[in-house]
C-alpha positions as CSV (number, residue, x, y, z in Angstrom):
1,X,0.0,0.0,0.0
2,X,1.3,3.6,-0.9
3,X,2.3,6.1,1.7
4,X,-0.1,9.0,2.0
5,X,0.3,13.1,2.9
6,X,-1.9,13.9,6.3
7,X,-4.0,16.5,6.9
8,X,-5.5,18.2,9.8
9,X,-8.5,15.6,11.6
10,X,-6.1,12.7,10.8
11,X,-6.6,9.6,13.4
12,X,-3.9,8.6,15.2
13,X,-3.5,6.0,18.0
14,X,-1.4,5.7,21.3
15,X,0.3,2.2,21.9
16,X,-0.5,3.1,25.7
17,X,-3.9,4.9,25.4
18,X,-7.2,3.1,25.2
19,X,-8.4,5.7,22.6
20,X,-8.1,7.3,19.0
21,X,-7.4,10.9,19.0
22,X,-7.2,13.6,16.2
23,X,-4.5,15.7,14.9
24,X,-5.2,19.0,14.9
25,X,-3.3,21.4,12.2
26,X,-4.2,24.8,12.4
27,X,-5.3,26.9,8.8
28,X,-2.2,28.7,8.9
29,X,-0.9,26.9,6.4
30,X,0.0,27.4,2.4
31,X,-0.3,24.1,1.6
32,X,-3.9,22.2,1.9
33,X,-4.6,18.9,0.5
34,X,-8.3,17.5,-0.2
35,X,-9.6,20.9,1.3
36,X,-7.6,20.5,4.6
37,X,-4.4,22.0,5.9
38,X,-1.5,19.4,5.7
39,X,0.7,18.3,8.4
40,X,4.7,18.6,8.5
41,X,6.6,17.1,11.6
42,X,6.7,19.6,13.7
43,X,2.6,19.5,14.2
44,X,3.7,17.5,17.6
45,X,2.5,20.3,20.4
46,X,0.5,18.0,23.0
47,X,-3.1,19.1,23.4
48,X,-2.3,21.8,20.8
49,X,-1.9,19.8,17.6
50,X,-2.1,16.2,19.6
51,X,-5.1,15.4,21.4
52,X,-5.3,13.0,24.6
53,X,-6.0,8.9,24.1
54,X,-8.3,8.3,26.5
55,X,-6.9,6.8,29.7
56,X,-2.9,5.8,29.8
57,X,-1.9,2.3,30.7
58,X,1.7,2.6,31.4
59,X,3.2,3.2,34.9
60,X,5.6,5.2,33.5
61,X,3.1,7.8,33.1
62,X,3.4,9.9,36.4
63,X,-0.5,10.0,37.0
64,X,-1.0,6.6,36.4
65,X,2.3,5.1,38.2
66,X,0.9,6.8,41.3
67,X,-2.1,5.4,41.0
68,X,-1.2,2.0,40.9
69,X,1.1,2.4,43.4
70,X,-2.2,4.0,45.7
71,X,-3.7,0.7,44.3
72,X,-1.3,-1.3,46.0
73,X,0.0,-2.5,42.7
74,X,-2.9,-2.9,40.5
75,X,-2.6,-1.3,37.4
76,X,-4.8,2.0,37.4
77,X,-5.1,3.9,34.1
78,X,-5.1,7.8,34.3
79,X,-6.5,10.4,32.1
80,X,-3.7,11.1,29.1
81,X,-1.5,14.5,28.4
82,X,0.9,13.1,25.6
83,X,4.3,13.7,26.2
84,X,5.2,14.9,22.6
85,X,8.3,16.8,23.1
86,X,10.0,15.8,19.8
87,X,9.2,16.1,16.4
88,X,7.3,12.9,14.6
89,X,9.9,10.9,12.7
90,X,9.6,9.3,9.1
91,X,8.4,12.7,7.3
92,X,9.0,13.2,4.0
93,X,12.1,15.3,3.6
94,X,11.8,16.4,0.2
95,X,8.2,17.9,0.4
96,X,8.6,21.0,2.5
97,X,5.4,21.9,4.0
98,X,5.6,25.8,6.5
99,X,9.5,24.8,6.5
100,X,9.2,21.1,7.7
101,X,9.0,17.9,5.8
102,X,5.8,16.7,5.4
103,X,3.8,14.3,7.8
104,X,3.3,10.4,6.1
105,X,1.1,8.0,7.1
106,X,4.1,6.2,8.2
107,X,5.5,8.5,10.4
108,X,5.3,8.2,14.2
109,X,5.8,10.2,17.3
110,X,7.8,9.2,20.7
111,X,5.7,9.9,23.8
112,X,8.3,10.6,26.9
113,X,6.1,8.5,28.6
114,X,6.9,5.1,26.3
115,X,4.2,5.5,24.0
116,X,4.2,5.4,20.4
117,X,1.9,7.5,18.4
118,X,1.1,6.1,14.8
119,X,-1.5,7.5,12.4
120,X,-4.3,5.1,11.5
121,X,-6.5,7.6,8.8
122,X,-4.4,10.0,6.6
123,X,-7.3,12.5,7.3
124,X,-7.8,13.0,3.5
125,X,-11.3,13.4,2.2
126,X,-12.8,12.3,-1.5
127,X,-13.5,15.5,-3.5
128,X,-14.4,14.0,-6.5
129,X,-12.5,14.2,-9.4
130,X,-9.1,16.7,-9.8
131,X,-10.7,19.9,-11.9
132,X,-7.1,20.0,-14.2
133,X,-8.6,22.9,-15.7
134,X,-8.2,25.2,-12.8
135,X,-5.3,27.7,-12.7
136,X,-3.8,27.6,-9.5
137,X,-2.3,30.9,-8.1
């Protein structure tokens, strides 16, 4: 299956979360695919651009570690705030997109937490056919 560009409303998923989330990639942008502002890899910013997954079910999670530890032990999932401090790896580095490469389907993102972020929907939308015609500006 071919790679794909992401947009803004992408799905991702959390290897330690318990739910989907969206990417959020603000209209700022100069480049917009299927009517949507694309994503490079620096659209990372936790609860800016990277929404929560639900509960987090790794201990090394601060809120959740002490919670199993109050829980003498038993594991005890804790609301999420990714830990996205680096950039998502795997971009495309020969499509600049706002002075980053662009985000791929493939790429991923490190949570500090253990967690690794993976895109399961590009985001992309079908707008019918490509109008060739048009004159772009």
């Amino acid at each position: 299956m071919a790679d794909s560009y992401v947009t803004s409303q992408a799905i991702m998923k959390c290897s330690c979360g318990d739910k989907n989330a969206k990417l959020t990639v603000y209209p700022d942008r100069t480049v917009f695919l299927s009517e949507k502002p694309m994503a490079n890899i620096s659209d990372h910013i936790s609860l800016y651009n990277i929404a929560p997954f639900g509960k987090c079910h790794t201990t090394r999670y601060p809120a959740t570690g002490a919670a199993t530890a109050a829980n003498k032990g038993k594991l005890t999932p804790m609301p999420c705030i990714p830990g996205t401090d680096t950039k998502w790896l795997n971009g495309k580095d020969d499509y600049i997109v706002k002075g980053n490469a662009a985000l791929l389907k493939s790429s991923y993102c490190k949570c500090k937490w253990g967690g690794i972020i993976t895109i399961t929907d590009d985001g992309q939308i079908d707008t019918g056919e490509a109008d060739t015609n048009k004159e772009i500006l």
